[in-house]
C-alpha positions in Angstrom: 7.9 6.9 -21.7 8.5 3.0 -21.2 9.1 1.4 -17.6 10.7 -1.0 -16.6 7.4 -1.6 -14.3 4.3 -0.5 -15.0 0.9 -1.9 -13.0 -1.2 -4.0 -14.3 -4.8 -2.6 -14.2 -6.6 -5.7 -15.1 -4.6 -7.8 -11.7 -7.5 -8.4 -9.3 -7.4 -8.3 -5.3 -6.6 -11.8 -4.4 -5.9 -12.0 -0.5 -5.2 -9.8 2.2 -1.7 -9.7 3.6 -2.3 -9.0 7.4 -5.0 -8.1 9.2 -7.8 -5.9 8.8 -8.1 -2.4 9.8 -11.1 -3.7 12.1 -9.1 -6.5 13.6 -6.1 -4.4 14.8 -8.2 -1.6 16.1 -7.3 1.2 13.6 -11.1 1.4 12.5 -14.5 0.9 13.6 -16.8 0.4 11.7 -15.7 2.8 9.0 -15.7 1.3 5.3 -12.7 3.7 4.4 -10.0 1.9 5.9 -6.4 1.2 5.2 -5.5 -2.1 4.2 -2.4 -4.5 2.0 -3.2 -6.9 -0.2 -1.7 -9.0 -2.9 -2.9 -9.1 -6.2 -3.6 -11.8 -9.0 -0.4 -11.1 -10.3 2.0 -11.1 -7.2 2.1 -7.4 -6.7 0.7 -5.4 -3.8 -2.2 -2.6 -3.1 -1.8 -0.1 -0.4 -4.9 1.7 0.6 -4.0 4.4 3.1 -4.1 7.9 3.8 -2.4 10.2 0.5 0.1 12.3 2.3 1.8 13.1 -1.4 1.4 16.6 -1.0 2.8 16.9 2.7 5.4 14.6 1.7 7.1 15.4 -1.5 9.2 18.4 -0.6 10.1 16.5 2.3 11.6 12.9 0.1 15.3 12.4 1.4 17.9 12.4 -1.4 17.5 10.2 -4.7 13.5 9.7 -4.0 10.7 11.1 -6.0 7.3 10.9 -7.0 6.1 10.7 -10.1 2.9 12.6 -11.8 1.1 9.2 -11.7 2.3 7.8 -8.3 1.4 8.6 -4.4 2.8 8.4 -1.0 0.4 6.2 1.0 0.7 5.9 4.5 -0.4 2.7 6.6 -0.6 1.7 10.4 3.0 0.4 11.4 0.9 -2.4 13.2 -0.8 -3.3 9.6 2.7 -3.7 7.9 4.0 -5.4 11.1 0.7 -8.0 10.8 1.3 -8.6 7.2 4.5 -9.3 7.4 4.0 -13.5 7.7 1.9 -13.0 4.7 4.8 -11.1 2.6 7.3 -14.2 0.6 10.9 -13.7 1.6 11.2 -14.0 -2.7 
């Protein structure tokens, strides 16, 4: 099956959109924290929480998932921090 997308698994983390878990107070000193970043290529890594399988029978109309995708959930504060960091295009 082609995409019109697919991700590119050789793009590399290039900067953090944001700040980090640490700085906003959603961790200590935990290494498994959320974060956003951008990668080499222009597109963006979530690290969060996989709530895919508490989610999916709950997607509102027109929304899926697919085998090889996940619903990750972040801090509103961490997508409110990055948000200077995100291009308008």
């Amino acid at each position: 099956m082609h995409r019109p997308w697919e991700a590119d698994p050789d793009a590399e983390f290039a900067c953090r959109f944001g700040k980090s878990a640490q700085q906003l107070g959603d961790t200590k000193e935990d290494l498994t924290c959320p974060d956003l970043w951008e990668l080499t290529n222009g597109d963006v890594a979530a690290i969060g929480r996989d709530l895919t399988e508490l989610h999916r029978d709950r997607l509102p109309p027109g929304v899926s998932v697919g085998p090889d995708e996940r619903i990750v959930i972040l801090p509103r504060n961490m997508v409110v921090a990055a948000k200077p960091d995100i291009p308008n295009a």
